[in-house]
Wavefront OBJ file of the C-alpha trace (Angstrom):
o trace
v -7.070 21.697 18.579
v -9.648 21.453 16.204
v -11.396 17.953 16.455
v -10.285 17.088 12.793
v -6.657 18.151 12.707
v -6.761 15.958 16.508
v -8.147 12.852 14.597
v -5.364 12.718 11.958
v -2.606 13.634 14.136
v -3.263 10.917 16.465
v -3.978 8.142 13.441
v -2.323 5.121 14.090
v -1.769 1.470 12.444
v -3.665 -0.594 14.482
v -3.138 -4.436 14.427
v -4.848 -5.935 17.164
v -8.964 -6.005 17.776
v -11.174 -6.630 19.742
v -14.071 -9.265 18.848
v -16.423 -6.550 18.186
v -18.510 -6.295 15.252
v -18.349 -2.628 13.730
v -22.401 -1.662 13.982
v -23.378 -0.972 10.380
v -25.104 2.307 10.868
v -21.092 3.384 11.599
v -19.953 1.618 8.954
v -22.649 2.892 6.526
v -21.316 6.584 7.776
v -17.772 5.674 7.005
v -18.318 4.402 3.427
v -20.335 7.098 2.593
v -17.353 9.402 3.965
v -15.486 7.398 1.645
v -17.596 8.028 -1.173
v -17.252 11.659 -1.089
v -14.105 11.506 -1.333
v -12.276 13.226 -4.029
v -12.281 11.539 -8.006
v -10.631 12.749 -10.929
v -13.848 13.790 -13.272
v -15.825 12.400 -10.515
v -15.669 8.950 -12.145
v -14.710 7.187 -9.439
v -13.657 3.853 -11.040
v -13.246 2.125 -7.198
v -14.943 -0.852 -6.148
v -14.523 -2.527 -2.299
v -15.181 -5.468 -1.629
v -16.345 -5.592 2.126
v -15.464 -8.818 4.057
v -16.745 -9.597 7.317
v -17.038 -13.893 6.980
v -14.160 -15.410 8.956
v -13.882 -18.015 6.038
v -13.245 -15.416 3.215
v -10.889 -13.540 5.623
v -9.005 -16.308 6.751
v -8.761 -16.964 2.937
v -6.301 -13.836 2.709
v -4.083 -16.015 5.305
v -3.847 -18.950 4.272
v -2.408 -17.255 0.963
v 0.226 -15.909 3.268
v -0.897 -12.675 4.423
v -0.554 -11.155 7.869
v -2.680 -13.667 10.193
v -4.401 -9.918 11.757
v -6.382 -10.472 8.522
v -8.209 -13.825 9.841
v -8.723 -11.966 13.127
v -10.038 -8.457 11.907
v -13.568 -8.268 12.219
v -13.713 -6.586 8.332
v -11.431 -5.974 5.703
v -11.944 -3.643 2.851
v -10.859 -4.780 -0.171
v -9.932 -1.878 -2.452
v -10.145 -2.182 -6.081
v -9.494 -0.016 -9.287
v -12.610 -0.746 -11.665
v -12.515 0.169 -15.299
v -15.020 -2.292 -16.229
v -17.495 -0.507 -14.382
v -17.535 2.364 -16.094
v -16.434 0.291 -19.429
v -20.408 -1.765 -19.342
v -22.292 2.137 -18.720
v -20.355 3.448 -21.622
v -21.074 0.429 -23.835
v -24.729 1.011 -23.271
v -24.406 4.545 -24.654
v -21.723 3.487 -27.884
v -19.467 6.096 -25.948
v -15.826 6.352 -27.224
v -13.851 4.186 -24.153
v -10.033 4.081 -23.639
v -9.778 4.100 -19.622
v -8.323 0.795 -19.466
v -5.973 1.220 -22.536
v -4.655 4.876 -21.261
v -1.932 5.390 -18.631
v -3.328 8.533 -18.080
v -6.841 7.107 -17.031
v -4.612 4.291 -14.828
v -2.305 7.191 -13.016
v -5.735 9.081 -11.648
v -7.694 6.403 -11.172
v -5.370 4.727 -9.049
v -4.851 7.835 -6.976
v -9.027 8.243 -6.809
v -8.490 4.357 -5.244
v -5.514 5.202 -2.469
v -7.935 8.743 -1.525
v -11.008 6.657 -1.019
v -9.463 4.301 0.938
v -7.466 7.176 3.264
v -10.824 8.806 3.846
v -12.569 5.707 4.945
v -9.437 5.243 7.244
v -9.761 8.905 8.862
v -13.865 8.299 9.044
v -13.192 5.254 10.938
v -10.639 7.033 12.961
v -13.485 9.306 14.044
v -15.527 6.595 15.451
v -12.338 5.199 17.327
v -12.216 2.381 14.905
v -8.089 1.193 13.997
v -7.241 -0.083 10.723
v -4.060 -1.037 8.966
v -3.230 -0.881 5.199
v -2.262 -4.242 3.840
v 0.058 -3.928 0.790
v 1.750 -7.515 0.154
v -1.794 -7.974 -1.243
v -0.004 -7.198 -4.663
v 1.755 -10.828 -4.584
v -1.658 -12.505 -5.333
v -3.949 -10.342 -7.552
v -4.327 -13.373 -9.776
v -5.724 -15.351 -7.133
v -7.948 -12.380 -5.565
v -9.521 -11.840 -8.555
v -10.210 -15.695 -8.701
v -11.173 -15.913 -5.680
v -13.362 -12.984 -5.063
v -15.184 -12.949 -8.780
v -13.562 -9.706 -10.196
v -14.133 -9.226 -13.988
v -10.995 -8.156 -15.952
v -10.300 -4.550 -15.303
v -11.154 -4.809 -12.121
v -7.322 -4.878 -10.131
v -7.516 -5.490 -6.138
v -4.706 -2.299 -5.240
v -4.930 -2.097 -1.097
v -6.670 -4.190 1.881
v -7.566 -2.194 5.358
v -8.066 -4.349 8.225
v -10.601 -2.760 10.573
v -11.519 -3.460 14.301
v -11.780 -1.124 17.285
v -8.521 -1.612 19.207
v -7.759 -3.932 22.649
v -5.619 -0.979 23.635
v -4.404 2.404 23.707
v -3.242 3.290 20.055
v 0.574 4.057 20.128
v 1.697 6.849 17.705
v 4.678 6.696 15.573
v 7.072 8.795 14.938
v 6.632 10.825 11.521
v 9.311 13.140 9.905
v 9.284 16.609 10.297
v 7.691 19.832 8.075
v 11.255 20.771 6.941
v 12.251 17.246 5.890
v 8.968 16.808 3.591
v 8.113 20.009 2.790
v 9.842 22.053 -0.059
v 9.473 25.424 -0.510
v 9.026 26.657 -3.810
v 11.372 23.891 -5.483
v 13.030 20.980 -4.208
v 15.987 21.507 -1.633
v 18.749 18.490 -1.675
v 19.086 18.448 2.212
v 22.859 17.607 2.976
v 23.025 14.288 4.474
v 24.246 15.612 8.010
v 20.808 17.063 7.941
v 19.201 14.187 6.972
v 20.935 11.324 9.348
v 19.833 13.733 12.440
v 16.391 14.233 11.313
v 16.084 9.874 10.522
v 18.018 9.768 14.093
v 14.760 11.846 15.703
v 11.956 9.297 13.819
v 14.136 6.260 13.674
v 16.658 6.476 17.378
v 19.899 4.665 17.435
v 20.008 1.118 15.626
v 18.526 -1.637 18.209
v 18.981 -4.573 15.876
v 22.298 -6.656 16.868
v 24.115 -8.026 13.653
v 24.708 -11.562 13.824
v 26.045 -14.285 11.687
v 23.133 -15.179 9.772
v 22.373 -11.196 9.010
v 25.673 -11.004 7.775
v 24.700 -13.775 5.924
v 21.404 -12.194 4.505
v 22.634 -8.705 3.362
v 25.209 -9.540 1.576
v 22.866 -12.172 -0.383
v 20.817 -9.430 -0.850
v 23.599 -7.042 -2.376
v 25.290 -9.429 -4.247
v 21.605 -10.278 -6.085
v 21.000 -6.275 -6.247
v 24.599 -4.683 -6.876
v 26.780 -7.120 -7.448
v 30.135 -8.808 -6.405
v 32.257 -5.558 -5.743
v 29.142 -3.727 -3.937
v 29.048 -7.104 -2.109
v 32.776 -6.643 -1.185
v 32.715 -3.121 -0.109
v 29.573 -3.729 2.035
v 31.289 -6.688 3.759
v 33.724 -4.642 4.261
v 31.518 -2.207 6.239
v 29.543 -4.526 8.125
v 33.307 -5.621 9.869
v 32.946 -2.066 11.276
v 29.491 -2.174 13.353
v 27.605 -3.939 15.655
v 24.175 -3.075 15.220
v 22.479 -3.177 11.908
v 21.690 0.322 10.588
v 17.918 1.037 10.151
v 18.152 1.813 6.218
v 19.945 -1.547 6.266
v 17.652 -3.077 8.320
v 14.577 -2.236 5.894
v 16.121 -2.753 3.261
v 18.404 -5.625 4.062
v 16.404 -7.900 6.176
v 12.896 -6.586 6.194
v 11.502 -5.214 2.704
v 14.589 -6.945 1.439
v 15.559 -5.261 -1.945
v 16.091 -8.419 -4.222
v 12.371 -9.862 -3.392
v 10.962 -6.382 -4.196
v 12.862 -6.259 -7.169
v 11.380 -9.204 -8.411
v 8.302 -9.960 -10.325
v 8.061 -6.826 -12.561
v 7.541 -8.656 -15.680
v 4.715 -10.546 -14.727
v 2.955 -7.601 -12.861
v 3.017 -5.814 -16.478
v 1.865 -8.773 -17.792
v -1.224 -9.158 -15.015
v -1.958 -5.272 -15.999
v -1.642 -6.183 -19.935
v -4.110 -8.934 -19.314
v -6.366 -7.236 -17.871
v -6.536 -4.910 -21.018
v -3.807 -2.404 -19.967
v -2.095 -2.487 -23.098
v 0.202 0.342 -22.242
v 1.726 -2.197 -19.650
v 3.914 -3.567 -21.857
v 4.775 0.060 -23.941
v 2.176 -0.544 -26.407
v -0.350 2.341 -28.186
v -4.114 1.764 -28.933
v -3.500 0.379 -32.285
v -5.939 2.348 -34.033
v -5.040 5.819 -32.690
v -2.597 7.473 -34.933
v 0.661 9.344 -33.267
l 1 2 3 4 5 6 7 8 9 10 11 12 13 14 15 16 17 18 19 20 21 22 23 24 25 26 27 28 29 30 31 32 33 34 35 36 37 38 39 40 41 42 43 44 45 46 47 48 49 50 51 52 53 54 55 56 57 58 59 60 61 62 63 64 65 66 67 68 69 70 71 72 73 74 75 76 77 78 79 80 81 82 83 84 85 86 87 88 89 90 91 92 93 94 95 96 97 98 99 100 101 102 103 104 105 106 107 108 109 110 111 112 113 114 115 116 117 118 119 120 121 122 123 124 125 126 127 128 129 130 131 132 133 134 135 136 137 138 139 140 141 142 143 144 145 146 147 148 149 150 151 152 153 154 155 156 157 158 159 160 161 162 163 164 165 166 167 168 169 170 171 172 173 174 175 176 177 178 179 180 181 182 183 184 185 186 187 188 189 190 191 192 193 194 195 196 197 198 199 200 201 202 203 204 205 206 207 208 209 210 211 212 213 214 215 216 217 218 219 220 221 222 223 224 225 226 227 228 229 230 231 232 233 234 235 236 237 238 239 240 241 242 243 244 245 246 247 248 249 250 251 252 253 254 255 256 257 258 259 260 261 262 263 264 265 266 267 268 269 270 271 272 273 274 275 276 277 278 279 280 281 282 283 284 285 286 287
């Protein structure tokens, strides 16, 4: 297999390092990777903010954050950063809308997640593990606080980096002709899709008890209501084990948490100059 194609098909989440600091002519290899990554207009409106002090990491902890953070020997802090390019433009009186156009927001966040991805792969290559750390989105306020970020500047992923304390264990993925489409989009029937979930996923492992019980239907009631809350009790009388889109959804990335919040994230993005956050036109640009 060619050594590339090898290198992503054996990627892995890894959560557990060794004390080992990464050497920084391998780390100066993998940002540079990351920097050639690909940018829409070449732009690249990314910043990272790279973390090796205990103190700092163990900040992203004690603001509730997986406790691998405090252990990782670095973290990558990726950022989308309009006010980068905002200050060069300045300088030249160029025309500047990036952080008052979706548009600009929709790429630029993409340019962010690609970056990121390739500096994952690079590290990868050196037999460095990483993991992505999402649940950083509960506390950009404080981030940006914390770590001196100028408005426009929104923290969007952390990666966790260490070389692993032991062989990397790959998951599951689903299959070409679950993903893939040809030509336009095919509805799979749902007999398809329950065995192809069954192949990633196996049978349910997760026993449901009383305080489950308890949890789910809290969790429907807040999301669907008092007859989707019936009906579901209802169900759960019939099993014994908690099904697995029940399980994520139901106990672990619980659906009335994730629901929550939206308001104020539009209103972080509005502050931060991202008018169209709350629906709202440059003022002086006519229809």
């Amino acid at each position: 297999m060619n050594e590339t194609i090898n290198i992503l098909m054996n990627r892995s989440s890894v959560r557990v390092y060794q004390d080992k600091p990464i050497e920084k002519d391998i780390l100066d290899s993998i940002l540079k990777a990351g920097l050639a990554s690909a940018s829409a207009g070449n732009l690249q409106p990314v910043s990272i903010i790279k973390i090796e002090n205990k103190i700092n990491s163990q900040w992203f902890v004690d603001h509730h954050t997986q406790a691998l953070v405090g252990k990782a020997p670095l973290n990558l802090l990726f950022c989308l950063d309009f006010h980068r390019l905002k200050k060069w433009s300045a300088n030249h009186k160029a025309p500047f809308v990036m952080d008052k156009s979706f548009r600009h927001f929709w790429v630029g966040f993409q340019d962010v997640i690609i970056m990121a991805q390739t500096i994952e792969t690079a590290a990868n290559a050196y037999g460095i593990g990483s993991v992505y750390i999402g649940t950083i989105v509960d506390m950009i306020p404080d981030i940006q606080e914390r770590y001196k970020l100028p408005k426009g500047v929104i923290p969007v992923v952390l990666l966790s980096m260490g070389y692993p304390t032991s062989k990397r264990k790959i998951a599951q993925k689903l299959s070409i002709d679950v993903v893939v489409h040809n030509e336009e989009y095919q509805d799979h029937s749902i007999e398809f899709l329950e065995s192809e979930y069954k192949k990633k996923y196996g049978e349910p492992k997760t026993d449901l008890n009383e305080d489950r019980i308890k949890q789910i239907l809290q969790v429907v009631l807040e999301v669907d209501g008092e007859e989707k809350k019936k009906e579901v009790e209802e169900y759960l009388k019939t099993i014994d084990k908690v099904s697995i889109p029940m399980r994520y959804f139901g106990l672990h990335y619980v659906a009335n948490y994730m629901a929550r919040d939206n308001t104020e994230f539009l209103e972080m993005l509005h502050d931060n100059g991202f008018i169209w956050a709350k629906g709202e036109n440059h003022p002086d640009i006519k229809e």
